[in-house]
Residue, then its C-alpha position, 0 to 999 in steps of 0.5 A: x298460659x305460657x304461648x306456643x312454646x312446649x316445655x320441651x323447647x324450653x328445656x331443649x338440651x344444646x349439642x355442645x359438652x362440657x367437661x367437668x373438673x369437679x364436684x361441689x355441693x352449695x351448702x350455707x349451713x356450716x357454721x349456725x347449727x342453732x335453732x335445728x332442733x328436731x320438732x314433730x307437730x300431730x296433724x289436725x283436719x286436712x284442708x281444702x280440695x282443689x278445684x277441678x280442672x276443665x278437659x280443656x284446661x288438662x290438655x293445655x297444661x298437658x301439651x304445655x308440659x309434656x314430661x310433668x306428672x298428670x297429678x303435679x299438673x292437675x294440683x299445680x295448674x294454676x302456676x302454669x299460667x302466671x307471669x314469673x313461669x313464662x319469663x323462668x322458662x325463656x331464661x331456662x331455654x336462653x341458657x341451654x342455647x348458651x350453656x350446658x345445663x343440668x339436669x338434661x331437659x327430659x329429668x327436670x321434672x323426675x320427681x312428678x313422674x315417681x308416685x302421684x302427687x296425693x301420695x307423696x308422705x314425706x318431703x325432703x328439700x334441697x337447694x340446687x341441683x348437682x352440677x357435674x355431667x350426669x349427676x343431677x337427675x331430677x331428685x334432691x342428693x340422689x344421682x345416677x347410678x354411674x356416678x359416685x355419691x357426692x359427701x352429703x349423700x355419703x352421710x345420710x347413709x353414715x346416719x342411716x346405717x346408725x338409725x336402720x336395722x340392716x341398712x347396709x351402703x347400695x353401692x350407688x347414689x341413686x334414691x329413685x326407690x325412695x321417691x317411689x314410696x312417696x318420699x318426694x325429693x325436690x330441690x328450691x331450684x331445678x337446673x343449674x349452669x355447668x359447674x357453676x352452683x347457684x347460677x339459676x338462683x332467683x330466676x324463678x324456680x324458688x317461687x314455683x318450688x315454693x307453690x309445691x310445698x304450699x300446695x302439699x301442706x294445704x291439700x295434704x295431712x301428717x306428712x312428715x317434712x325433713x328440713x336439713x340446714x338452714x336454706x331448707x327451714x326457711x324454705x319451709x317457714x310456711x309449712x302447716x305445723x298443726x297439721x305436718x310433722x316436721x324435722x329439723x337439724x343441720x346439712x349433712x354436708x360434711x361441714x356441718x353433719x357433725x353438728x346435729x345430724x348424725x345421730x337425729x335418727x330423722x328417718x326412723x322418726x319420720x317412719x314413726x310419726x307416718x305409723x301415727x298418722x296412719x300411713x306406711x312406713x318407708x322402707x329405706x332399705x329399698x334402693 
Protein backbone atom coordinates (compact mmCIF):
# COMPACT_ATOMS: atom_id res chain seq x y z
CA UNK A 1 0.00 0.00 0.00
CA UNK A 2 0.72 3.46 -0.52
CA UNK A 3 1.98 4.38 3.54
CA UNK A 4 0.20 6.34 6.32
CA UNK A 5 -0.95 8.71 3.86
CA UNK A 6 -5.16 9.12 3.35
CA UNK A 7 -5.94 10.08 -0.17
CA UNK A 8 -7.23 12.94 1.40
CA UNK A 9 -4.11 14.33 2.27
CA UNK A 10 -2.98 13.83 -1.09
CA UNK A 11 -5.70 15.60 -2.66
CA UNK A 12 -5.70 18.26 0.01
CA UNK A 13 -7.37 21.31 -1.86
CA UNK A 14 -4.76 24.54 -1.16
CA UNK A 15 -6.44 27.86 0.58
CA UNK A 16 -5.37 29.71 -2.44
CA UNK A 17 -7.68 30.81 -5.86
CA UNK A 18 -6.86 31.30 -8.74
CA UNK A 19 -8.73 33.41 -11.33
CA UNK A 20 -9.54 32.20 -14.52
CA UNK A 21 -9.38 33.77 -17.81
CA UNK A 22 -10.84 31.15 -19.88
CA UNK A 23 -11.82 27.90 -21.07
CA UNK A 24 -10.07 25.30 -23.31
CA UNK A 25 -10.56 21.87 -24.09
CA UNK A 26 -7.07 19.91 -25.23
CA UNK A 27 -8.30 18.23 -28.40
CA UNK A 28 -5.77 16.22 -30.94
CA UNK A 29 -8.36 15.13 -33.38
CA UNK A 30 -8.96 17.74 -35.53
CA UNK A 31 -7.08 17.10 -38.47
CA UNK A 32 -7.25 12.88 -39.07
CA UNK A 33 -10.82 11.78 -39.16
CA UNK A 34 -9.29 8.29 -40.87
CA UNK A 35 -9.67 5.25 -39.44
CA UNK A 36 -13.19 6.48 -37.26
CA UNK A 37 -15.41 4.51 -38.79
CA UNK A 38 -18.16 3.10 -36.42
CA UNK A 39 -17.73 -0.56 -35.67
CA UNK A 40 -20.08 -2.70 -33.38
CA UNK A 41 -18.62 -6.59 -32.35
CA UNK A 42 -21.29 -9.23 -30.24
CA UNK A 43 -20.09 -10.10 -27.00
CA UNK A 44 -18.86 -13.59 -26.61
CA UNK A 45 -18.51 -15.52 -22.97
CA UNK A 46 -17.49 -13.15 -19.90
CA UNK A 47 -14.05 -13.45 -18.37
CA UNK A 48 -12.64 -14.41 -15.40
CA UNK A 49 -14.05 -13.01 -11.69
CA UNK A 50 -12.04 -11.37 -9.76
CA UNK A 51 -10.45 -12.95 -6.78
CA UNK A 52 -12.10 -11.90 -3.24
CA UNK A 53 -10.39 -9.58 -1.14
CA UNK A 54 -9.81 -10.19 2.46
CA UNK A 55 -11.77 -8.14 5.38
CA UNK A 56 -8.23 -6.88 6.13
CA UNK A 57 -7.51 -5.84 2.70
CA UNK A 58 -11.08 -3.99 2.15
CA UNK A 59 -10.43 -1.89 5.13
CA UNK A 60 -7.11 -0.88 4.23
CA UNK A 61 -7.86 -0.08 0.59
CA UNK A 62 -10.90 1.86 2.48
CA UNK A 63 -9.10 3.93 4.74
CA UNK A 64 -6.59 4.41 2.16
CA UNK A 65 -9.08 5.72 -0.26
CA UNK A 66 -11.61 7.36 1.36
CA UNK A 67 -14.19 8.88 -1.17
CA UNK A 68 -13.59 5.65 -3.72
CA UNK A 69 -16.66 3.74 -4.51
CA UNK A 70 -16.62 0.41 -2.36
CA UNK A 71 -17.21 -1.71 -5.67
CA UNK A 72 -14.09 0.36 -7.82
CA UNK A 73 -12.07 -0.25 -4.71
CA UNK A 74 -12.69 -4.01 -4.19
CA UNK A 75 -12.20 -4.66 -8.82
CA UNK A 76 -9.21 -2.00 -8.48
CA UNK A 77 -7.30 -3.15 -5.26
CA UNK A 78 -4.52 -4.39 -6.94
CA UNK A 79 -3.61 -0.74 -8.32
CA UNK A 80 -3.61 0.57 -4.86
CA UNK A 81 -0.43 -1.23 -3.83
CA UNK A 82 1.74 -0.68 -6.95
CA UNK A 83 4.81 1.50 -7.17
CA UNK A 84 3.45 4.21 -9.86
CA UNK A 85 0.25 4.87 -7.42
CA UNK A 86 2.54 5.80 -4.57
CA UNK A 87 4.59 8.39 -6.69
CA UNK A 88 1.19 9.70 -8.73
CA UNK A 89 -0.40 10.51 -5.53
CA UNK A 90 2.92 12.53 -4.04
CA UNK A 91 3.13 14.39 -7.15
CA UNK A 92 -0.89 15.08 -7.13
CA UNK A 93 -0.36 16.44 -3.43
CA UNK A 94 2.96 18.36 -4.13
CA UNK A 95 0.63 20.15 -6.85
CA UNK A 96 -2.09 21.04 -4.84
CA UNK A 97 0.55 22.85 -2.10
CA UNK A 98 1.79 24.86 -5.15
CA UNK A 99 -1.04 25.13 -7.59
CA UNK A 100 -4.71 25.32 -7.76
CA UNK A 101 -5.91 21.99 -9.20
CA UNK A 102 -9.11 20.88 -10.44
CA UNK A 103 -11.36 19.03 -10.02
CA UNK A 104 -11.21 20.21 -5.84
CA UNK A 105 -10.10 16.74 -3.92
CA UNK A 106 -13.61 15.57 -2.66
CA UNK A 107 -14.67 15.06 -7.01
CA UNK A 108 -11.52 13.19 -8.10
CA UNK A 109 -13.34 9.97 -7.94
CA UNK A 110 -17.13 11.33 -8.81
CA UNK A 111 -17.39 8.70 -11.37
CA UNK A 112 -16.78 5.59 -8.45
CA UNK A 113 -19.62 6.72 -6.48
CA UNK A 114 -22.55 7.02 -9.55
CA UNK A 115 -23.42 3.45 -9.88
CA UNK A 116 -21.21 0.38 -8.94
CA UNK A 117 -18.59 -0.91 -10.65
CA UNK A 118 -20.68 -4.24 -12.49
CA UNK A 119 -22.99 -2.17 -13.40
CA UNK A 120 -21.37 0.31 -15.64
CA UNK A 121 -22.97 -0.58 -19.53
CA UNK A 122 -21.16 2.05 -21.37
CA UNK A 123 -18.12 3.69 -21.35
CA UNK A 124 -17.19 7.03 -22.79
CA UNK A 125 -13.18 8.38 -22.63
CA UNK A 126 -12.08 11.33 -22.44
CA UNK A 127 -8.71 13.22 -21.93
CA UNK A 128 -8.37 15.74 -19.14
CA UNK A 129 -10.01 17.29 -17.04
CA UNK A 130 -11.50 20.76 -17.46
CA UNK A 131 -9.35 23.38 -16.14
CA UNK A 132 -11.31 26.49 -15.48
CA UNK A 133 -12.95 27.21 -11.66
CA UNK A 134 -15.78 24.99 -11.07
CA UNK A 135 -16.04 22.85 -14.16
CA UNK A 136 -14.40 19.68 -13.70
CA UNK A 137 -16.49 17.45 -11.71
CA UNK A 138 -15.16 14.07 -11.82
CA UNK A 139 -16.93 12.97 -15.19
CA UNK A 140 -15.74 13.36 -18.64
CA UNK A 141 -17.44 16.62 -20.89
CA UNK A 142 -19.81 17.07 -18.06
CA UNK A 143 -19.67 20.18 -15.74
CA UNK A 144 -21.40 21.48 -13.11
CA UNK A 145 -24.63 23.07 -13.49
CA UNK A 146 -23.40 26.66 -12.84
CA UNK A 147 -21.16 26.76 -15.49
CA UNK A 148 -22.13 26.79 -19.23
CA UNK A 149 -21.37 23.60 -21.38
CA UNK A 150 -18.01 24.12 -22.94
CA UNK A 151 -18.41 23.29 -27.40
CA UNK A 152 -17.76 19.58 -27.27
CA UNK A 153 -20.45 19.10 -24.84
CA UNK A 154 -22.44 21.50 -27.06
CA UNK A 155 -22.18 19.07 -29.71
CA UNK A 156 -23.14 16.03 -28.35
CA UNK A 157 -26.38 17.61 -27.67
CA UNK A 158 -26.39 19.12 -31.61
CA UNK A 159 -26.06 15.29 -32.35
CA UNK A 160 -28.19 14.17 -29.71
CA UNK A 161 -31.30 16.35 -30.71
CA UNK A 162 -30.61 14.49 -34.35
CA UNK A 163 -30.10 10.81 -32.94
CA UNK A 164 -33.08 11.23 -29.77
CA UNK A 165 -36.73 11.26 -30.29
CA UNK A 166 -37.75 14.49 -27.90
CA UNK A 167 -34.02 15.28 -26.90
CA UNK A 168 -34.44 18.57 -25.95
CA UNK A 169 -30.73 21.04 -24.58
CA UNK A 170 -31.07 20.72 -20.36
CA UNK A 171 -30.09 23.90 -19.99
CA UNK A 172 -26.67 22.95 -18.21
CA UNK A 173 -23.81 20.83 -18.38
CA UNK A 174 -24.06 18.48 -15.80
CA UNK A 175 -24.13 14.58 -17.22
CA UNK A 176 -24.68 13.16 -13.52
CA UNK A 177 -27.76 11.46 -14.93
CA UNK A 178 -26.28 9.52 -17.30
CA UNK A 179 -23.60 8.23 -15.03
CA UNK A 180 -26.45 6.96 -12.66
CA UNK A 181 -27.59 4.77 -15.50
CA UNK A 182 -24.00 3.03 -15.77
CA UNK A 183 -22.70 5.33 -18.58
CA UNK A 184 -19.28 5.68 -17.09
CA UNK A 185 -17.69 8.98 -17.77
CA UNK A 186 -13.69 8.76 -17.33
CA UNK A 187 -11.43 10.79 -18.42
CA UNK A 188 -7.27 9.21 -19.13
CA UNK A 189 -6.30 11.61 -16.68
CA UNK A 190 -8.04 12.98 -13.27
CA UNK A 191 -6.88 16.33 -12.40
CA UNK A 192 -4.96 19.02 -14.06
CA UNK A 193 -2.99 22.29 -12.88
CA UNK A 194 -5.36 25.75 -13.37
CA UNK A 195 -5.59 26.83 -16.81
CA UNK A 196 -2.85 24.66 -18.05
CA UNK A 197 -4.44 21.46 -19.88
CA UNK A 198 -2.53 18.39 -20.13
CA UNK A 199 -0.18 19.65 -17.02
CA UNK A 200 -0.41 16.24 -15.06
CA UNK A 201 -0.16 14.30 -18.34
CA UNK A 202 2.06 11.20 -17.96
CA UNK A 203 2.59 11.32 -14.44
CA UNK A 204 0.60 8.36 -13.52
CA UNK A 205 -3.10 8.67 -14.03
CA UNK A 206 -2.90 7.02 -17.70
CA UNK A 207 -1.89 3.88 -16.29
CA UNK A 208 -4.48 3.53 -13.65
CA UNK A 209 -6.99 4.78 -16.10
CA UNK A 210 -5.75 2.46 -18.17
CA UNK A 211 -6.14 -0.70 -15.39
CA UNK A 212 -9.91 0.72 -15.40
CA UNK A 213 -10.70 0.08 -18.75
CA UNK A 214 -8.64 -3.36 -18.81
CA UNK A 215 -10.66 -4.41 -15.82
CA UNK A 216 -13.97 -3.54 -17.30
CA UNK A 217 -13.42 -5.23 -20.70
CA UNK A 218 -12.29 -8.30 -18.66
CA UNK A 219 -14.60 -8.78 -15.93
CA UNK A 220 -17.57 -7.48 -17.99
CA UNK A 221 -19.72 -8.24 -21.30
CA UNK A 222 -21.72 -6.35 -24.14
CA UNK A 223 -20.98 -2.91 -22.96
CA UNK A 224 -20.80 -0.68 -25.41
CA UNK A 225 -17.39 1.53 -25.53
CA UNK A 226 -17.78 5.28 -27.29
CA UNK A 227 -14.32 6.27 -28.40
CA UNK A 228 -14.58 9.68 -29.87
CA UNK A 229 -10.90 10.89 -31.69
CA UNK A 230 -8.00 9.42 -31.81
CA UNK A 231 -6.51 9.80 -27.80
CA UNK A 232 -9.72 7.70 -26.91
CA UNK A 233 -9.18 4.80 -29.58
CA UNK A 234 -5.89 4.50 -28.69
CA UNK A 235 -6.71 4.44 -25.23
CA UNK A 236 -9.07 1.67 -26.11
CA UNK A 237 -6.71 -0.36 -28.25
CA UNK A 238 -7.05 -3.33 -25.88
CA UNK A 239 -10.68 -3.44 -25.39
CA UNK A 240 -11.96 -7.26 -25.96
CA UNK A 241 -13.95 -6.50 -29.34
CA UNK A 242 -15.02 -10.20 -29.26
CA UNK A 243 -16.91 -9.42 -26.34
CA UNK A 244 -17.42 -5.52 -26.44
CA UNK A 245 -19.33 -3.16 -28.93
CA UNK A 246 -17.34 -0.79 -29.76
CA UNK A 247 -18.10 2.87 -31.42
CA UNK A 248 -15.63 4.76 -33.21
CA UNK A 249 -15.74 8.42 -34.92
CA UNK A 250 -14.06 12.00 -34.49
CA UNK A 251 -14.17 14.44 -31.31
CA UNK A 252 -17.04 16.34 -30.99
CA UNK A 253 -14.75 19.30 -30.36
CA UNK A 254 -15.65 21.89 -32.77
CA UNK A 255 -12.49 21.31 -34.81
CA UNK A 256 -13.22 18.04 -35.83
CA UNK A 257 -17.34 17.12 -35.10
CA UNK A 258 -18.12 18.13 -38.43
CA UNK A 259 -16.12 15.44 -39.75
CA UNK A 260 -17.91 12.20 -38.71
CA UNK A 261 -19.67 12.97 -35.71
CA UNK A 262 -22.53 14.52 -36.48
CA UNK A 263 -24.68 12.35 -37.50
CA UNK A 264 -23.13 8.86 -36.06
CA UNK A 265 -26.26 8.37 -34.17
CA UNK A 266 -23.50 6.72 -31.64
CA UNK A 267 -26.05 7.03 -28.78
CA UNK A 268 -28.94 5.51 -30.53
CA UNK A 269 -26.64 2.83 -31.42
CA UNK A 270 -25.21 2.16 -28.16
CA UNK A 271 -29.14 1.74 -26.94
CA UNK A 272 -29.49 -0.88 -29.50
CA UNK A 273 -26.32 -2.77 -29.35
CA UNK A 274 -27.50 -2.90 -24.95
CA UNK A 275 -31.08 -4.32 -26.06
CA UNK A 276 -28.95 -6.89 -27.89
CA UNK A 277 -26.87 -7.61 -25.24
CA UNK A 278 -29.88 -7.77 -23.04
CA UNK A 279 -29.19 -4.77 -20.94
CA UNK A 280 -31.62 -1.49 -20.34
CA UNK A 281 -31.44 1.01 -22.80
CA UNK A 282 -29.98 4.41 -21.61
CA UNK A 283 -32.24 7.18 -21.27
CA UNK A 284 -30.42 10.10 -22.59
CA UNK A 285 -33.09 12.40 -21.83
CA UNK A 286 -32.52 12.06 -18.36
CA UNK A 287 -30.46 14.94 -17.28
Amino acid sequence: MIGQKTINSFFSPVSKKRISKDMTEAEEDAKDPKKLKSSAVAPEASGPSPAPLSPGQLDTIARTFPGFGESWREGLSEEFGKPYSKKLMDFVSEERKRFTVYPPAEDVFTWTQMCDIQDVKVVILGQDPYHGPNQAHGLCFSVKRSVRPPPSLENMYKELVSDIEGFQHPGHGDLTGWSKQGVLLLNAVLTVRAHQANSHKGKGWETFTDAVVQWLSDNLEGLVFMLWGSYAQKKGAAINRKRHHVLQAVHPSPLSAHKGFFGCKHFSKANELLKKSGKSPVNWKAL
